[in-house]
N, C-alpha and C positions, 0 to 999 in steps of 0.2 A: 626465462620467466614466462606466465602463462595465465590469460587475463581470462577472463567471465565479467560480461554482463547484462545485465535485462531491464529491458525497457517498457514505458507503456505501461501503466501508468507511472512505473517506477521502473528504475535499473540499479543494476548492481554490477561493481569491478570486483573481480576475485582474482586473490594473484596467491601461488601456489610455489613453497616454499619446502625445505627438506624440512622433516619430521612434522610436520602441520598441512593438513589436508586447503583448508583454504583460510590462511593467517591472516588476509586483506580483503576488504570491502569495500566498494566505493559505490554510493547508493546518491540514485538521481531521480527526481518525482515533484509529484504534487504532497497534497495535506495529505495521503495516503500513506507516505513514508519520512514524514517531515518530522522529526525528532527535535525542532527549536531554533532551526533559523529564521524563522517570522518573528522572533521574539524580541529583537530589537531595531526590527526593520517599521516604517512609518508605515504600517497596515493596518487595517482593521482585522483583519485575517488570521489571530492567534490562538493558542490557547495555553498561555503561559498563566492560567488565573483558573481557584476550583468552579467546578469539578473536577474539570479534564487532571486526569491524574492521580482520582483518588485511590484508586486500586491499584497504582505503580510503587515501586519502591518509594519506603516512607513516605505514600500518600501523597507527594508532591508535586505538581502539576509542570511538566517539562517543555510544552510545547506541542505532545503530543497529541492530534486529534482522536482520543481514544479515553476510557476510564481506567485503561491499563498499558498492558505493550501493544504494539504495532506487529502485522503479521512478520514485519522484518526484522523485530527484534528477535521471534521467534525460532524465524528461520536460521540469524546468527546463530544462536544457543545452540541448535540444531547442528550447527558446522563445527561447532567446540569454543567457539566465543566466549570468553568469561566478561568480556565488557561490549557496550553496546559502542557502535560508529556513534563518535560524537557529530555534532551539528559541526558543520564547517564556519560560519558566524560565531560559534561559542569558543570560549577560553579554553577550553577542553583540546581544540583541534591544532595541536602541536608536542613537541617533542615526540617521545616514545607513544604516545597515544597514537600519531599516524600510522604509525607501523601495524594498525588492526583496520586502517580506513579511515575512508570518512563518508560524512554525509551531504549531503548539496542538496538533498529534498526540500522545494521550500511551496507552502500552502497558495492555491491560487495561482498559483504560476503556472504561464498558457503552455498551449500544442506547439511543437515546433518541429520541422520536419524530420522526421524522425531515422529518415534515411540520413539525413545529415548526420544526424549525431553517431549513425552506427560509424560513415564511414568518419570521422573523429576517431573515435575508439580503436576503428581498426589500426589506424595510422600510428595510435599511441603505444600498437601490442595487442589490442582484446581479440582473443579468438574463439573464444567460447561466449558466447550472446543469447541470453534468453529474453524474446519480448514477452510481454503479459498485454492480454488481449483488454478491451475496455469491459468494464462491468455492467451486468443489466442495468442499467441508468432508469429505467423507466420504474424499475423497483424501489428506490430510493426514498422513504416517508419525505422529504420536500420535496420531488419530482409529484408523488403519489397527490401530494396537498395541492400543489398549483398545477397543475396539466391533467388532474384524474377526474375533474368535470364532478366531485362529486362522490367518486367512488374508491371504493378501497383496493380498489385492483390494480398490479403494475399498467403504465402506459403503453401501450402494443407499440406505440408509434416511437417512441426515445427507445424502448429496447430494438425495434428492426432497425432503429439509424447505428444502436451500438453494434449488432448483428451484420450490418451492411460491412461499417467500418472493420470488423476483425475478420471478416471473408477475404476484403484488399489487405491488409497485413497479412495474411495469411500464404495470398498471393504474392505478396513486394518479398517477403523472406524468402519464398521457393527459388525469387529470381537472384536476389544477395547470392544465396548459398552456391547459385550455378556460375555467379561472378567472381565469389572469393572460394577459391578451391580449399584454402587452408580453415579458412569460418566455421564453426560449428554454431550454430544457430537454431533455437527450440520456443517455441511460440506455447507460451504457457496459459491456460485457457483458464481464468479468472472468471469468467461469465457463469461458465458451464457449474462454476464449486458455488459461487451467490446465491445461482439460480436455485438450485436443489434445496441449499439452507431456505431461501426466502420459500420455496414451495412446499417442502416437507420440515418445517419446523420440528414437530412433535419427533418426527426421527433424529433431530441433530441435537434436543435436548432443549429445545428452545419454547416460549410461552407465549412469545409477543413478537412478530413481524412489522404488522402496519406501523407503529409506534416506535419513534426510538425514547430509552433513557432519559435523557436528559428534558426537562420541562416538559410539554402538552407533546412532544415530541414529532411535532408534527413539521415544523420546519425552523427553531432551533438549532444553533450552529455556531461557531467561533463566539463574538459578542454577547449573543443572544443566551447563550447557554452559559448561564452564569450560576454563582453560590446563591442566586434571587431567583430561580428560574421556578416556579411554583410547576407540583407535580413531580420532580425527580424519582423516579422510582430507588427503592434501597438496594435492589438486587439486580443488577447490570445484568448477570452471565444468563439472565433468563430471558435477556433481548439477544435480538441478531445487531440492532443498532443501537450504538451510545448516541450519537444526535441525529439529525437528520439525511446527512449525508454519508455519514464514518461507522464502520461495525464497532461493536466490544471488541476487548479482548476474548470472550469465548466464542465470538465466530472467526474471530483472525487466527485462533487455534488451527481451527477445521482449513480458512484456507493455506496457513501455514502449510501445513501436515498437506494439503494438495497441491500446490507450490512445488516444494520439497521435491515430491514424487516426481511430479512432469518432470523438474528441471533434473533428478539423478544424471545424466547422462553429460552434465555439463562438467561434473567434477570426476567423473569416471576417466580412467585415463585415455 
């Protein structure tokens, strides 16, 4: 048997089965890849209520921080997924459903040391590990609202601490991989695909940057963005961001489809 998975801000276990390229997933994150275990957890931290979800199947709001899929549903589809990794909290995450994965993504949920958890993974089997780098942070319409002094420009200072931090990942995998002979290891650069969207919108199809979606969109998010949220724009896929913090579904497209590409090499034999 033969694991995959990616970390930072999210991970994924892929386990590789005769006739099915990668039949298993097992997905670990923040609200980035959280598909609805906050949902009955005592947070404030969900989005199990509209909007989030209007643009998902049957329009109905799952949990996800998004007005549609998540770039991981995408990327499932992508690997030949007919159903999405249920939430590991939901009724969905047992019998025959496990046998496609699961999910453990849960919103708001801290850093933790992330070398820990590879070497976890390795112990359990994973040897194909792709981490995903942190995102321009300083681009983010609520970063933009409270640290931009004002202005509509990303924060130089939150994207060099993101920049800082994926240079030492960058570093700690070099050193993993010269540790674990058998590891294949691919550090997926999630910065580099934000950043292009967030700068050359008009290239990637998009209208609206500074703003997300969801209400004034200026720092809106879980609670705050709600069926009350005055200002919703009608047309999502022409933002980069549904709220403040979280893309559309049409930019999680683009970094799907960039995603994908890095990590080829992970399910290549």
């Amino acid at each position: 048997m033969k694991f995959v998975a990616l970390l930072i801000p999210f991970a994924i276990l892929l386990s590789m089965v005769k006739g099915q390229l990668v039949p298993a997933m097992f997905i670990f994150g923040d609200s980035i890849v959280d598909v609805g275990n906050n949902n009955d957890l005592v947070t404030l931290v969900k989005a199990n209520f509209p909007p989030y979800g209007r643009d998902f199947a049957h329009h109905e709001p799952t949990g996800r921080f998004c007005n549609g899929k998540l770039a991981i549903d995408i990327i499932a589809e992508g690997l030949g997924f007919t159903d999405h990794q249920p939430a590991y909290m939901s009724d969905k995450a047992n019998g025959e459903m496990l046998l496609i994965g699961v999910n453990f993504a849960s919103a708001a949920s801290g850093y933790y040391n992330a070398t820990a958890i590879l070497y976890n993974l390795y112990e359990l089997g994973a040897r194909r590990i792709g981490v995903t780098t942190l995102p321009p942070l300083g681009c983010l319409p609520a970063a933009i609202t409270a640290f931009g002094h004002g202005s509509n420009q990303c924060v130089a200072r939150l994207n060099n601490n993101a920049i800082s931090f994926n240079n030492k990942l960058n570093h700690r995998s070099q050193r993993l991989k010269r540790r674990f002979s058998k590891l294949k290891l691919v550090v997926l650069d999630i910065y580099s695909a934000l950043y292009t969207i967030i700068t050359k919108p008009d290239e990637n199809g998009f209208a609206e940057v500074r703003r997300a979606c969801c209400g004034t969109g200026l720092l809106e998010t879980s609670i705050l963005c709600n069926q009350h949220s005055i200002g919703t724009c009608s047309n999502a896929s022409q933002y980069v961001f549904w709220d403040s913090f979280h893309p559309t579904e049409a930019a999680n497209k683009i970094l799907a489809t960039n995603l994908s590409n890095s990590g080829s090499s992970l399910i290549q034999p």
